[in-house]
C-alpha positions in Angstrom: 0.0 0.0 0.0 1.7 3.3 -1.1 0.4 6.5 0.3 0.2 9.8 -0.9 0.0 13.0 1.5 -1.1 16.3 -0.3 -0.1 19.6 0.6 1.9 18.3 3.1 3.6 21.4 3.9 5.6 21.4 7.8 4.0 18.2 8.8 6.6 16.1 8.4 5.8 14.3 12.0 2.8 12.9 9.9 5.0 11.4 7.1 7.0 9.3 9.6 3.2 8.0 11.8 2.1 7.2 8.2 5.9 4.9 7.4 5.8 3.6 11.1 1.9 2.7 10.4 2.7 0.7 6.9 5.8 -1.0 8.5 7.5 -1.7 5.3 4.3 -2.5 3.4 4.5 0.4 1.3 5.8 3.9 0.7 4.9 7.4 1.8 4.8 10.1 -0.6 4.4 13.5 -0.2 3.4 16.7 -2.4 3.1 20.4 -1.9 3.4 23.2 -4.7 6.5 24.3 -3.1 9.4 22.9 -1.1 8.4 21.8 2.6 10.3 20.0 5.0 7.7 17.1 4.7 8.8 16.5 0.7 12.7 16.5 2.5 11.6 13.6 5.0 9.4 11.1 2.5 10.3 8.3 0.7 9.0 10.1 -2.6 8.1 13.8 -2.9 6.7 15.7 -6.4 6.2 19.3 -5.9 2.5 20.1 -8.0 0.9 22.7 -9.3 -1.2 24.7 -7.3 -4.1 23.6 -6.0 -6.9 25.6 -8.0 -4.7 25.0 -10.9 -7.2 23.7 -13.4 -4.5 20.4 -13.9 -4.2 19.9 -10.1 -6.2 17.1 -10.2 -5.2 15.9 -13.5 -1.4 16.2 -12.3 -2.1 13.9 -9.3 -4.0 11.2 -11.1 -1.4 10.8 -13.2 1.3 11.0 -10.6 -0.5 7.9 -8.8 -0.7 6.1 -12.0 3.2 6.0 -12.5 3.5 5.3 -8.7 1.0 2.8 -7.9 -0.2 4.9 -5.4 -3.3 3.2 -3.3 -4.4 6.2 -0.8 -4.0 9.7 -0.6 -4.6 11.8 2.3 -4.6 16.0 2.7 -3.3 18.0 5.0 -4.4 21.2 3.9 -7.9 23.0 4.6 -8.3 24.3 1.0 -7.8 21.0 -0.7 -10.0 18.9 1.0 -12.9 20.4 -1.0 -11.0 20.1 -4.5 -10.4 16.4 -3.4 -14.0 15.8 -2.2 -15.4 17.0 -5.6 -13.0 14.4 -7.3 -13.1 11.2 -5.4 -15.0 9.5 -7.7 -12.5 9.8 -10.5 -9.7 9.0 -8.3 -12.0 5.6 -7.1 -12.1 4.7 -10.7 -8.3 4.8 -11.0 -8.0 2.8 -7.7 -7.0 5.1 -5.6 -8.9 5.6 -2.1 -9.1 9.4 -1.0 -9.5 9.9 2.7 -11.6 12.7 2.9 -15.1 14.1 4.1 -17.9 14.7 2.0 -17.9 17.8 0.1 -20.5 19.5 2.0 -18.9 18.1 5.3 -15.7 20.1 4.0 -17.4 23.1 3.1 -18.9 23.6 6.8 -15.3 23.2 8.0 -13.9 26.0 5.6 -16.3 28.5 5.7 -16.5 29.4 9.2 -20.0 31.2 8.8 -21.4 27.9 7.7 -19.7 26.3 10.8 -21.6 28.7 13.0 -24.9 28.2 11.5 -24.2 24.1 11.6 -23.7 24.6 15.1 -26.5 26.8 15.7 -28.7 24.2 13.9 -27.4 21.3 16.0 -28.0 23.4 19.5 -24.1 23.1 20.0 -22.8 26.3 21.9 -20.3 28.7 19.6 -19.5 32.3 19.8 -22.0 34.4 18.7 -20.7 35.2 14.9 -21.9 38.3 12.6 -21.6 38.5 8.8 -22.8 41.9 8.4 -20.9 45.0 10.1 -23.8 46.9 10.8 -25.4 43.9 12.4 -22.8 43.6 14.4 -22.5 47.2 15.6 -26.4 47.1 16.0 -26.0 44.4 18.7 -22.8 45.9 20.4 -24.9 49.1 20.9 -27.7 47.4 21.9 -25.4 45.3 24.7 -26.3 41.8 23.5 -22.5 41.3 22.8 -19.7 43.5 24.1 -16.5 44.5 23.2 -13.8 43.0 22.6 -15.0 41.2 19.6 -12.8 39.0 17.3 -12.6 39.6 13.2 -11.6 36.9 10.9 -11.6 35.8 7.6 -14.4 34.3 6.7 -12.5 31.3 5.5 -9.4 31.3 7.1 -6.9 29.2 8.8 -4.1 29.0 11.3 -5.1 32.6 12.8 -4.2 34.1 9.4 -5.7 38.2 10.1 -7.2 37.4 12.9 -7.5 40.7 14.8 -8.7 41.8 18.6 -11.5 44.9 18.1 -11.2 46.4 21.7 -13.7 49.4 20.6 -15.7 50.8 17.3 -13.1 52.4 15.8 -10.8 49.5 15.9 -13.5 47.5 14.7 -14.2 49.4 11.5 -10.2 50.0 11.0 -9.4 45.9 11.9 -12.5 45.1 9.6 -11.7 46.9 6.8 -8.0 45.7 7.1 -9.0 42.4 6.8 -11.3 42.4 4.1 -8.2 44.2 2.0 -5.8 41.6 2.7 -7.8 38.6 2.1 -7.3 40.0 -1.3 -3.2 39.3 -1.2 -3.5 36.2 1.0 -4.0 32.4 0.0 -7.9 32.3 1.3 -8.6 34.9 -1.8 -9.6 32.0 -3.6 -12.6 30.5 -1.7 -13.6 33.9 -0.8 -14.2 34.7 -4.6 -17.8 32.9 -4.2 -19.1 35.5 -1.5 -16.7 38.7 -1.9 -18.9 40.8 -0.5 -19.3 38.8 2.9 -15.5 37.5 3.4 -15.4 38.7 6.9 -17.0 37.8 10.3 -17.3 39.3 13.4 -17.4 37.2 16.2 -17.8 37.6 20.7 -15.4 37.5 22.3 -15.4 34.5 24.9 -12.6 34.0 27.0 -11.8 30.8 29.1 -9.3 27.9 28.6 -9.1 26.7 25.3 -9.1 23.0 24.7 -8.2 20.9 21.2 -9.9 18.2 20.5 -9.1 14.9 17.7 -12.9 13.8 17.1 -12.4 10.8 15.2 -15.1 8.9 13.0 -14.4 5.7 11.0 -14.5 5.7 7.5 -18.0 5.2 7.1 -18.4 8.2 9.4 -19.2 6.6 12.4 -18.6 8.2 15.7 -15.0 6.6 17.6 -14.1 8.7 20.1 -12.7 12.0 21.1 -9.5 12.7 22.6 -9.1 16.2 24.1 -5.9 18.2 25.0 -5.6 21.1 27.8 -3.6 23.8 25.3 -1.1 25.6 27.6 0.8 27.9 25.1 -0.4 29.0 21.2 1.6 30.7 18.9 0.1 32.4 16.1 -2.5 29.8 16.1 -0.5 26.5 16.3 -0.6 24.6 19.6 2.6 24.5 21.0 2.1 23.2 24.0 -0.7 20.5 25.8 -1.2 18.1 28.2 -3.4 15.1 27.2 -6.9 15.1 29.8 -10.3 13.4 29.9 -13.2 15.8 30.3 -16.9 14.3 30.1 -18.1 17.9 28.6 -15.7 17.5 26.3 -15.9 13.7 25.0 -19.5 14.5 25.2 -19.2 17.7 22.6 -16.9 15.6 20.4 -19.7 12.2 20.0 -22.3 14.9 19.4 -20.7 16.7 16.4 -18.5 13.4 15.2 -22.4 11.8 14.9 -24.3 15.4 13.6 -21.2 16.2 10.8 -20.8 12.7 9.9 -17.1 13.4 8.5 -14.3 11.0 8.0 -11.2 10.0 9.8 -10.1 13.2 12.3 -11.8 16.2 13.0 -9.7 18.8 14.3 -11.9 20.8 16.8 -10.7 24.2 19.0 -13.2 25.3 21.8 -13.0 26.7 25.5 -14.7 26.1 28.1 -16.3 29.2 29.6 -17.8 29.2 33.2 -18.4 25.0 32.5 -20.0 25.9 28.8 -17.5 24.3 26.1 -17.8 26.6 22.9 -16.7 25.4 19.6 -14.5 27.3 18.1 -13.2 26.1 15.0 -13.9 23.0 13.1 -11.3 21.2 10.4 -11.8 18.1 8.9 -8.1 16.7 8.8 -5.2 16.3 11.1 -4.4 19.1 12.8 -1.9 20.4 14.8 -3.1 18.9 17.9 -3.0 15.5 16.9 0.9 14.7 17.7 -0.3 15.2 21.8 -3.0 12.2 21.0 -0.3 9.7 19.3 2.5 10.6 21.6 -0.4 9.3 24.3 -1.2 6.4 22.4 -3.2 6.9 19.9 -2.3 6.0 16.2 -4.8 7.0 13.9 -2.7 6.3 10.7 -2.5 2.7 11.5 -6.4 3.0 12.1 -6.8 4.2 8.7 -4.8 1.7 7.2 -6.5 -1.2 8.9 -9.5 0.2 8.4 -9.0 -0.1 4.2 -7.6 -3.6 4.6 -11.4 -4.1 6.4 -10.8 -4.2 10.1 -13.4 -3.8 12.5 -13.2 -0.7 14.7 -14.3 -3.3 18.0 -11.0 -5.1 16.9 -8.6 -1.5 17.2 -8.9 -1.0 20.7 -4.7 -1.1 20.9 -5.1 1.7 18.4 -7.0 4.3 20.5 -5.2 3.8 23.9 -5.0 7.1 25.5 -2.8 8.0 28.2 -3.6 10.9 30.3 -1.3 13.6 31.9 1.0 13.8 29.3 2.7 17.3 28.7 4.5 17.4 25.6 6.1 20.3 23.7 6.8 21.0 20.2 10.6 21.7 19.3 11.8 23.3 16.0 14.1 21.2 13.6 16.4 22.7 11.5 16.4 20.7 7.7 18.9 21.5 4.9 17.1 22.5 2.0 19.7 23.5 -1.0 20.4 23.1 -4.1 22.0 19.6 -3.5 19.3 18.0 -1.3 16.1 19.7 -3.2 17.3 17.8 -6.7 18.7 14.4 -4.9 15.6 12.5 -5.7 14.3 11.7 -9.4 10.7 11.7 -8.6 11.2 15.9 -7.4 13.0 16.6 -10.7 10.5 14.5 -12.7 7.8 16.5 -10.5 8.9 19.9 -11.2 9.4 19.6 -14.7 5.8 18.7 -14.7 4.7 21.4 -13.3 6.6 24.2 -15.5 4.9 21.9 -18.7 1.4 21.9 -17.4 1.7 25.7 -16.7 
């Protein structure tokens, strides 16, 4: 069983759970549309176009041709939806896409839909605004108060995220936003609403909690594992200890069951005055899945026996969770030059592919 991990990017952690998981049986490949420290770490690496490229798909199809590839998994919010869209044509080539359905991946990504999903389902979240002037009406009329929080409407890993501590700031940090979504990698999705690409949201404040809600792959609810986060930094979790909290494993059954989404949901919320809010829903491994497998937990292997037809009754080894773990994330310098960026075949073969295909 080969394996290939799109938009890979930093995660190169993921690359070695994924080669520990096959245990020889196969090789882990990895792709982004520019050099990462995951493509240095694989076994094979191809850098590919972009991902709203309009050969993308075309360019990965035929990548898993030539390497007999067998699965591919995303790391990356925005292509989870182009990969949805396509897992039909990529079933028909025999290759398995791990990924939720497309409308399960387009409540992740745009946050306003998250809020209304959440709404729907009677699951607390911030109280989240799409108009200005709604919001302002609502500030002035003390149902929320300041601070409030602007964002991008779809947006990811605290990209222009701002902290409105007044009106004027508001207007000034609102307008900002909406500019720069304009320069920043979320332009894309935002083309389909342009005029409603930011959100204001309350402010709640509490200790923020990640969660890995996991479903099998015929989206049925596993279990959640939640994390106590103890330091952030600009939106990745760079510190946790590993906890169980029945608020918390009860939040993640209910939205694992409601979304019905595949493999790991990656799921931010605090817990204010014994409320948990949901902050943030992603539909992939995030950046607080390392805390679950350093406890135990080994969700690759999962996957993998999973395809081959295990039973989940039969993985109970595979979702063994430890408690009071603190761990720490550390920084790892990788040489990326000109020797080591054109050592392997399959990256030159990749590249040149690319400059073709544009």
């Amino acid at each position: 069983m080969n394996i290939l991990l799109t938009s890979s990017g930093r995660r190169s952690y993921l690359v070695n759970y994924f080669r520990e998981a096959l245990d020889g049986k196969g090789l882990v490949h990895a792709s982004n549309s520019t050099w990462s420290s995951a493509l240095e770490v694989a076994d094979k690496a191809v850098i590919t176009p972009l991902i709203y490229s309009d050969n993308y798909i075309d360019f990965l199809l035929d990548y898993c041709k030539k390497n007999e590839i067998n699965v591919i998994v995303s790391l990356f919010d925005i292509d989870l939806p182009i990969l949805a869209l396509s897992k039909k044509r990529f079933l028909e080539a025999g290759v398995r896409v791990i990924v939720s359905d497309y409308e399960v991946t387009d409540v992740c990504n745009d946050k306003w839909k998250s809020f209304l999903f959440l709404n729907e389902h009677h699951i607390n979240t911030p109280k989240t605004y799409i108009e200005l002037d709604s919001a302002l009406r609502d500030i002035n009329e003390k149902i929320i108060n300041y601070p409030v929080i602007i964002k991008p409407r779809w947006g990811m890993g605290s990209i222009l995220v701002f902290r409105a501590d007044n009106e004027e700031e508001l207007r000034v940090l609102y307008a900002k936003v909406k500019r720069e979504i304009n320069d920043s990698f979320v332009k894309y999705e935002s083309q389909s609403d342009p005029e409603h690409t930011v959100l204001i949201q309350e402010y709640v404040h509490g200790q923020e909690y990640g969660l890995d809600v996991v479903n099998d792959l015929e989206k049925r609810y596993v279990a959640t594992f939640a994390k106590k986060k103890l330091e952030m930094r600009s939106g990745e979790t760079y510190s946790a200890v590993t906890i169980q909290n029945d608020l918390l494993e009860d939040l993640g059954n209910r939205i694992g069951e409601k979304l019905g989404h595949i493999a790991n949901l990656d799921t931010d919320c605090i817990i204010h005055n014994d409320v948990p809010y949901v902050l943030d829903m992603n539909c992939r491994f995030g950046g607080v899945y390392p805390y679950s497998h350093f406890a135990g937990v080994n969700l690759p292997k999962a996957i993998i026996s999973w395809i081959e037809g295990a039973k989940t009754e039969n993985l109970d080894n595979l979702f063994k969770y430890e408690l009071g773990l603190e761990g720490y994330k550390d920084m790892v310098i990788r040489t990326c030059n000109s020797t080591s960026l054109y050592a392997s075949n399959d990256i030159i073969k990749g590249q040149e592919e690319v400059e073709l295909n544009r």
